[in-house]
ROTITI-700401 format. One record per residue (C-alpha): residue number from 1; y, z, x; chain. Coordinates in nm, 3 decimals. Example, Ala and Ser with C-alpha at 12.3 -4.5 7.8 and 13.67 -1.06 7.14 Angstrom:
2
(1, (-0.450, 0.780, 1.230), "A")
(2, (-0.106, 0.714, 1.367), "A")
//
This chain:
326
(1, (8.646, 3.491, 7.497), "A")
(2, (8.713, 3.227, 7.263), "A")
(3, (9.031, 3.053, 7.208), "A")
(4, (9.259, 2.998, 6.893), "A")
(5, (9.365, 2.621, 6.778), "A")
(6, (9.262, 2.311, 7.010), "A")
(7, (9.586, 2.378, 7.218), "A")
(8, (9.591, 2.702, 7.287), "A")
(9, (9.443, 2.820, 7.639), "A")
(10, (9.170, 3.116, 7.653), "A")
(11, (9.303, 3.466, 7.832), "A")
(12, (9.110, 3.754, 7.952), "A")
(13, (9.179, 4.130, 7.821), "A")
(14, (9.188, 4.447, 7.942), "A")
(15, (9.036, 4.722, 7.724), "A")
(16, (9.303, 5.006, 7.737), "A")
(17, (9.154, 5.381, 7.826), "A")
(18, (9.397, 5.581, 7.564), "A")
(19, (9.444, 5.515, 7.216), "A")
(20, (9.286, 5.308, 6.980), "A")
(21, (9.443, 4.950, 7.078), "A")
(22, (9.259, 4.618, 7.084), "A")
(23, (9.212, 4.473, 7.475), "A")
(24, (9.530, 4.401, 7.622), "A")
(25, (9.586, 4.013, 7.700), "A")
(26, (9.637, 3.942, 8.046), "A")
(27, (9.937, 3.734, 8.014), "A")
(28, (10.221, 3.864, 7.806), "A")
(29, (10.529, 3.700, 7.623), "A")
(30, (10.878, 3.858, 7.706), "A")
(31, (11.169, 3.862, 7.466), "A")
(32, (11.405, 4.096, 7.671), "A")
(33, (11.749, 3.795, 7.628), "A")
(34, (11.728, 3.773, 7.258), "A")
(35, (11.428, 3.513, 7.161), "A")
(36, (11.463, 3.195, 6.939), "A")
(37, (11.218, 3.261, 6.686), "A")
(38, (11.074, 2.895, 6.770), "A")
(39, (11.004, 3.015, 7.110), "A")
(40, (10.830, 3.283, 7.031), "A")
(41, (10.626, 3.041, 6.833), "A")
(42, (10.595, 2.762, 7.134), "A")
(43, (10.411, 3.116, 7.301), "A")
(44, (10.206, 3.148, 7.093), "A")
(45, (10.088, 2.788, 7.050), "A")
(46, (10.007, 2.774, 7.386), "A")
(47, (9.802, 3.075, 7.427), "A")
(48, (9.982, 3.354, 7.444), "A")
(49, (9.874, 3.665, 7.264), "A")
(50, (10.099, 3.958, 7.363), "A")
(51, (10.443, 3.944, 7.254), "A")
(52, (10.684, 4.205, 7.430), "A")
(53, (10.999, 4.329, 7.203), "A")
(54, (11.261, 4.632, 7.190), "A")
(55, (11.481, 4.779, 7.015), "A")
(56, (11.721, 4.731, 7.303), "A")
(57, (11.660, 4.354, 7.335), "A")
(58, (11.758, 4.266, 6.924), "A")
(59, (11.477, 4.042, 6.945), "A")
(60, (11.253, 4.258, 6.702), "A")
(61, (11.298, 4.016, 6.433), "A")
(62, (11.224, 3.710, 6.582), "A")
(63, (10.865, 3.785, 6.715), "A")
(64, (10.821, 3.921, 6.332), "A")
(65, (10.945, 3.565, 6.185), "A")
(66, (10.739, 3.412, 6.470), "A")
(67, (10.428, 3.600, 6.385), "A")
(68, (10.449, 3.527, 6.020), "A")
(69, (10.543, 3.174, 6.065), "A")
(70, (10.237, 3.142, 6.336), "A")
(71, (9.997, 3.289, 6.076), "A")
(72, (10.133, 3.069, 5.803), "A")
(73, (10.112, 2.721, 6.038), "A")
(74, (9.745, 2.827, 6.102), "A")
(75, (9.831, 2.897, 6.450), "A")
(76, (9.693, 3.245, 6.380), "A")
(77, (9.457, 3.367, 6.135), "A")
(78, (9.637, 3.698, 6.141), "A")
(79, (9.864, 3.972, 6.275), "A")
(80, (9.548, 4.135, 6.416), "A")
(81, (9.527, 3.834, 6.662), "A")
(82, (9.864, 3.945, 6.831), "A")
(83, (9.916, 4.178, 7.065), "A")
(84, (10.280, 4.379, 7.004), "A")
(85, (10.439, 4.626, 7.225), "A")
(86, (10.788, 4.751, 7.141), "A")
(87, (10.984, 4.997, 7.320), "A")
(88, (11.204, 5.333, 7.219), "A")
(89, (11.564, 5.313, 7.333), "A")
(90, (11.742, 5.583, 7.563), "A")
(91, (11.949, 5.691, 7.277), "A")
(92, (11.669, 5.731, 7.078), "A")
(93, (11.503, 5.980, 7.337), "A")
(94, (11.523, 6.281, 7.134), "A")
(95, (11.211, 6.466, 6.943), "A")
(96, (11.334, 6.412, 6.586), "A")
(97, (11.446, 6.025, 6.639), "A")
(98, (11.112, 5.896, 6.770), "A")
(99, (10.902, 5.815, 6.473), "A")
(100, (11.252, 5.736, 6.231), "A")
(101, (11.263, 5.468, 6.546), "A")
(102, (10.947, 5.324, 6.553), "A")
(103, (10.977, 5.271, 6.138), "A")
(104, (11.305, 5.124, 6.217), "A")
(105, (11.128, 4.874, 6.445), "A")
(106, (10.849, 4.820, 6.203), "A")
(107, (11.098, 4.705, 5.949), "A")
(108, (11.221, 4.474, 6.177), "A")
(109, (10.889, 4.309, 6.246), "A")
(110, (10.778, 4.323, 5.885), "A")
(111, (10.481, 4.477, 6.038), "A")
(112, (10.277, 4.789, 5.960), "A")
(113, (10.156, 4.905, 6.322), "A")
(114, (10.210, 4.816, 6.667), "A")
(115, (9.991, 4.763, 6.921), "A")
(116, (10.171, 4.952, 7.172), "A")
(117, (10.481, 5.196, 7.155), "A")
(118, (10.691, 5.265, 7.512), "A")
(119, (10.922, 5.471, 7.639), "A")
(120, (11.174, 5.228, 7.726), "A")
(121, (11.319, 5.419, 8.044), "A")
(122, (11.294, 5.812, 8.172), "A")
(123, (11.676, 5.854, 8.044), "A")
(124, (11.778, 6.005, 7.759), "A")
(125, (12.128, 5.931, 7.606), "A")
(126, (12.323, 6.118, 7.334), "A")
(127, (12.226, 5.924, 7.011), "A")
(128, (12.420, 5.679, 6.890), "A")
(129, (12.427, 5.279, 6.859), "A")
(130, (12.263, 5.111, 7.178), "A")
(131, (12.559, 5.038, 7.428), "A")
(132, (12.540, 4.808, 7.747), "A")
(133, (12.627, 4.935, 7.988), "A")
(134, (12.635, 5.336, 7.876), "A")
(135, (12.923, 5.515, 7.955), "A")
(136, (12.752, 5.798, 8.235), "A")
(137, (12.871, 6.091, 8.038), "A")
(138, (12.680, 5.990, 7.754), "A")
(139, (12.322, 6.042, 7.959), "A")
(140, (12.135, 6.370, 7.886), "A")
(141, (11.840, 6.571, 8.000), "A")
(142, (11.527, 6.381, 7.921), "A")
(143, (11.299, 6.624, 7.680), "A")
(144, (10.964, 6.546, 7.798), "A")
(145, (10.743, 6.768, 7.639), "A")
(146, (10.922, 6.712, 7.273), "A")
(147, (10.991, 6.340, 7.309), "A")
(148, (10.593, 6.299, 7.394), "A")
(149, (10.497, 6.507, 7.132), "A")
(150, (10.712, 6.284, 6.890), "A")
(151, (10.510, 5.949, 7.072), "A")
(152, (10.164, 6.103, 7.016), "A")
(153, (10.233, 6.171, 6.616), "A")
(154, (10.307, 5.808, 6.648), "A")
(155, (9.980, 5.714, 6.742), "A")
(156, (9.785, 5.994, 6.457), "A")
(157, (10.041, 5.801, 6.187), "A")
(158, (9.875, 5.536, 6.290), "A")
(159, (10.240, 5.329, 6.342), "A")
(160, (10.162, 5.259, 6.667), "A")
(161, (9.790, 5.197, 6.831), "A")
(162, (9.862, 5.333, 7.139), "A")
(163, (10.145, 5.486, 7.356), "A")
(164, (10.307, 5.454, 7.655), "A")
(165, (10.589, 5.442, 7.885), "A")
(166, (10.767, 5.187, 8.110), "A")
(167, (10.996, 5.211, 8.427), "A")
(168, (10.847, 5.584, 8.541), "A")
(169, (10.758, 5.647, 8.856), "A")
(170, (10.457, 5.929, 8.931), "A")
(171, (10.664, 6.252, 8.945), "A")
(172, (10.783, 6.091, 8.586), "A")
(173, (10.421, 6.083, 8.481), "A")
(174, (10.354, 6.415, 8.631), "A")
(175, (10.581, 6.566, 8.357), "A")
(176, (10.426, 6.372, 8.075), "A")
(177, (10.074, 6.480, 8.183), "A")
(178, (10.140, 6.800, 8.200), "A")
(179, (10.209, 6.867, 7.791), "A")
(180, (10.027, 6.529, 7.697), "A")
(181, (9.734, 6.578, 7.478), "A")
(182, (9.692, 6.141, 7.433), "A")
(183, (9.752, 6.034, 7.809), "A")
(184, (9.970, 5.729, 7.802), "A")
(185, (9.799, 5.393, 7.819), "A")
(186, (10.012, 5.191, 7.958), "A")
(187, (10.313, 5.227, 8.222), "A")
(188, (10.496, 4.923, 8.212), "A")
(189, (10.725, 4.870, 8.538), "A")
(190, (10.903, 4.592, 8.763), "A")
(191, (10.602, 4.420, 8.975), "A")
(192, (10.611, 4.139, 9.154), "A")
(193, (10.491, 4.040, 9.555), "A")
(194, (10.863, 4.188, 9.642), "A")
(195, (10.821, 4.495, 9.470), "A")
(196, (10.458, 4.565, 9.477), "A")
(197, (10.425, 4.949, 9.352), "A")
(198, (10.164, 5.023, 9.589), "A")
(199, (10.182, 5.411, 9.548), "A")
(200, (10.201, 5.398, 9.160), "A")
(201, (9.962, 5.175, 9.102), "A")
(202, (9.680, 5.382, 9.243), "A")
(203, (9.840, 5.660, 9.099), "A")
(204, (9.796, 5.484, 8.729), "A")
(205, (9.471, 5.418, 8.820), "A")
(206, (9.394, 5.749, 8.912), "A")
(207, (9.438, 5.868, 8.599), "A")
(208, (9.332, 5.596, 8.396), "A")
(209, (9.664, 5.428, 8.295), "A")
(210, (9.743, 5.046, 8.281), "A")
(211, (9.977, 4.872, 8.440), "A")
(212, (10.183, 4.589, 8.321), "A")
(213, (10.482, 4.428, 8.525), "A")
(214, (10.789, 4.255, 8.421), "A")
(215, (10.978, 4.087, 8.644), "A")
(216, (10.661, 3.885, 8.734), "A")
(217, (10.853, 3.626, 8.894), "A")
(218, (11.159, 3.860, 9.078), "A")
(219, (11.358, 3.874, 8.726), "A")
(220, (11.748, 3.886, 8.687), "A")
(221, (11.944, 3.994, 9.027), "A")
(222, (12.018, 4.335, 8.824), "A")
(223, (12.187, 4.481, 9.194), "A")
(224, (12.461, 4.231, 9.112), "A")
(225, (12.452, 4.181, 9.521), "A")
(226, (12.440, 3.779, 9.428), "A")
(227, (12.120, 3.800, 9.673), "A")
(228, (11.909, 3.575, 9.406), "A")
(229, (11.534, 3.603, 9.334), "A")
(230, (11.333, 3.727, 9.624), "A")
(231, (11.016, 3.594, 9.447), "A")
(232, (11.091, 3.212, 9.409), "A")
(233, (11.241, 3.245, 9.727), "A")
(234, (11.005, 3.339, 9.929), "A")
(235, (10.870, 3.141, 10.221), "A")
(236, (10.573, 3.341, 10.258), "A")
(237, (10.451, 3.270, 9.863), "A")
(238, (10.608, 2.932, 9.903), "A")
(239, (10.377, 2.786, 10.177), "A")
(240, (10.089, 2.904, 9.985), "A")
(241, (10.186, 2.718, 9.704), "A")
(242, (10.225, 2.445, 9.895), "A")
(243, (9.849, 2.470, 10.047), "A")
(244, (9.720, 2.538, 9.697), "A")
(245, (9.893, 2.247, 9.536), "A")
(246, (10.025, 2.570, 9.290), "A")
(247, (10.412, 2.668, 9.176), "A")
(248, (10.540, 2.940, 9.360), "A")
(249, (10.528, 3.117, 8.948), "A")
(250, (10.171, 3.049, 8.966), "A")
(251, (10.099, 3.232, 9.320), "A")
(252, (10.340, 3.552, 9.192), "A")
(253, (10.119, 3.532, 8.905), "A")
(254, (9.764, 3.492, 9.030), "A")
(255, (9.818, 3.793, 9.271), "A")
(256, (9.941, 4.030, 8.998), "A")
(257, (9.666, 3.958, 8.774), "A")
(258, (9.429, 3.958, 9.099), "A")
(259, (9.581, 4.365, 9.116), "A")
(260, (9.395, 4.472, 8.826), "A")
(261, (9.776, 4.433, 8.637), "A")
(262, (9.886, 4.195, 8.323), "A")
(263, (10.203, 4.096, 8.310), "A")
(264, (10.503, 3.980, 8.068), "A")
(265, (10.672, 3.651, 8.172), "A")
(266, (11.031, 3.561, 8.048), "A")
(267, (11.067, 3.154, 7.966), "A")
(268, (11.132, 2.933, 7.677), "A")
(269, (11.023, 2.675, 7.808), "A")
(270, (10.651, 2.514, 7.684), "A")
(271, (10.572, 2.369, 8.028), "A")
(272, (10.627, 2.612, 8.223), "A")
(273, (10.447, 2.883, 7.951), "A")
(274, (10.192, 2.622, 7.981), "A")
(275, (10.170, 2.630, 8.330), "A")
(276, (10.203, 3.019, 8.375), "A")
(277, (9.859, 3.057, 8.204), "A")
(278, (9.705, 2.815, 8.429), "A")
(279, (9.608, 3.118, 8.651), "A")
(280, (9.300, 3.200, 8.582), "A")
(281, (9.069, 2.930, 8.745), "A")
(282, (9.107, 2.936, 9.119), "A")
(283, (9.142, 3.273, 9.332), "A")
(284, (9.337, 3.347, 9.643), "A")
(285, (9.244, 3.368, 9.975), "A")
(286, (9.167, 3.666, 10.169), "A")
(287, (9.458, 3.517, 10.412), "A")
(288, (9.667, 3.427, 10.113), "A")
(289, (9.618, 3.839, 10.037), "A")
(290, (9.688, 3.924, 10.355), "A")
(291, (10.027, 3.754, 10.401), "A")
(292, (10.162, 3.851, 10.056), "A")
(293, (10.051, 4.224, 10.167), "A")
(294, (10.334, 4.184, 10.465), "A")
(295, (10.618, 4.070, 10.245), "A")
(296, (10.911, 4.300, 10.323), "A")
(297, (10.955, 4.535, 9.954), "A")
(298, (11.249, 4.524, 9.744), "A")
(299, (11.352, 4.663, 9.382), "A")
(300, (11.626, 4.490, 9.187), "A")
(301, (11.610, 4.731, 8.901), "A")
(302, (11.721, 5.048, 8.900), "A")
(303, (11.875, 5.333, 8.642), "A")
(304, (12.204, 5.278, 8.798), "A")
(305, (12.237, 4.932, 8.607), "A")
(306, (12.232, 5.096, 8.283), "A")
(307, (12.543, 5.296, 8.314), "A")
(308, (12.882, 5.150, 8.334), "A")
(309, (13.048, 5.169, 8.723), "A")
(310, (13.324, 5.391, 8.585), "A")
(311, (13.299, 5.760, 8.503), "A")
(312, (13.096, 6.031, 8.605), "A")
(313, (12.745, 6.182, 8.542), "A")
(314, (12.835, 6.553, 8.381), "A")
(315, (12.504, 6.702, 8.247), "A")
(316, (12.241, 6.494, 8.421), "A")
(317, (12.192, 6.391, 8.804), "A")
(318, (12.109, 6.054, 8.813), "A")
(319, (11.788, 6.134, 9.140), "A")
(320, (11.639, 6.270, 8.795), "A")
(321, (11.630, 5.907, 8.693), "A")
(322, (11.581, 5.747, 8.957), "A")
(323, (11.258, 5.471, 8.951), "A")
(324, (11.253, 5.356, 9.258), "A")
(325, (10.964, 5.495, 9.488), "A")
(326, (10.761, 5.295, 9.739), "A")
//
């Protein structure tokens, strides 16, 4: 695979099985605390080719100004180089607000398609403007069979490439199966050597879905426990750095995309973009493998962080939304 500019570093892709997407890169941008536009554009000079918005995160409009400033700099020679995935909010969870949503999000990008359209979360809240934290009365039951429905006619608009879903666990995917006539391609969920999502992943692979992790490097303590990140923290992933003459990011890193998974990395920093993509020329160890296979399993993020502490669930139960399976 060739490379774009004299800069930028060359990253492998993963055809997706559903939809009618270009390859997936490997290594994915993240914009989830709301993006500079020039770091979006520092990404992308270094290599990176999939840029990861939301309609939750307000950073829609940056990776559009970033794009079009990329393509105007010569950094790109088009939007057809870039890989975008955007994501349909919990409010927005309801048949007849899915594709008003995704033209919403289009017209923030200034684009005319996106690569890849997600379910942001398997909760469904009563529409209105995006609130964090929710208030727990406002969550609903999640319409599978009609909000999928609404994400396939999507994809035959042509608005979005391909569709997906991120944060569901397999009884989640169960349900969409069931009424899906396009599979999703993609299930996009917290992965990392702490959380390692042993059960869904061969689940996903199963039935032919990608998987693509965020929180590559252990994320934001979401449990607000104050326990900080179990990833960079780690002894076990530390010492191998150590042997390898690699970051502790790197090691995280190499072993996802050594899973058959891309990720989406969070940092605005060039060096350490830089140095995230410096992955793919070495390998782990079998005994590298093995130890990272015994690190003890934790999830940081879970539905319950996207409801405020006060009030009470009334229409929903919140095991319904629950992501967190072993």
């Amino acid at each position: 695979m060739g490379s774009v500019g004299n800069t930028a570093a060359a990253v492998p892709e993963v055809a997706l099985r559903f939809g009618n997407a270009r390859p997936i890169p490997a290594v994915g941008m993240g914009t989830a605390v709301s993006a500079p536009m020039n770091a979006v554009l520092a990404a992308i000079e270094v290599g990176f080719r999939h840029l990861d918005t939301a309609a939750m995160y307000g950073s829609e409009r940056s990776v559009g100004e970033a794009v079009a400033e990329a393509v105007r700099r010569g950094l790109l020679e088009s939007r057809e180089e870039v890989f975008v995935t955007s994501k349909l909010w919990c409010t927005q969870c309801h048949p007849d607000l899915v594709v008003p949503s995704l033209r919403e999000t289009l017209k923030n990008l200034q684009m005319e398609y996106l690569d890849l359209y997600l379910i942001h979360w398997p909760v469904c809240m009563k529409p209105g403007p995006i609130a964090f934290p929710a208030k727990k009365e406002d969550a609903v039951p999640f319409a599978f069979e009609g909000v999928w429905r609404a994400m396939e006619e999507c994809q035959r608009l042509g608005l979005a490439k391909a569709i997906g879903v991120s944060n569901f666990t397999t009884n989640h995917l169960d349900r969409i199966l069931a009424v899906a006539t396009i599979p999703p391609a993609v299930n996009q969920v917290e992965l990392n050597p702490v959380w390692q999502q042993r059960k869904l992943r061969a689940y996903c692979a199963d039935k032919g879905i990608h998987v693509v992790a965020y929180s590559p490097l252990g994320g934001q303590d979401w449990s607000r426990t104050g326990e900080g990140n179990g990833v960079l923290g780690s002894q076990v992933l530390a010492e191998i750095a150590q042997r390898r003459g690699k970051t502790i990011a790197q090691v995280s890193l190499r072993w996802i995309y050594e899973q058959g998974v891309t990720w989406i990395v969070k940092s605005f920093n060039k060096e350490r973009l830089k140095q995230n993509l410096d992955i793919f020329d070495w390998k782990l160890t079998e005994e590298d493998r093995l130890k990272i296979s015994q690190i003890p399993q934790k999830k940081y993020v879970t539905a319950a962080v996207l409801f405020s502490t006060e009030g009470e669930f009334t229409s929903v139960d919140l095991a319904d939304m629950d992501i967190v399976e072993e």
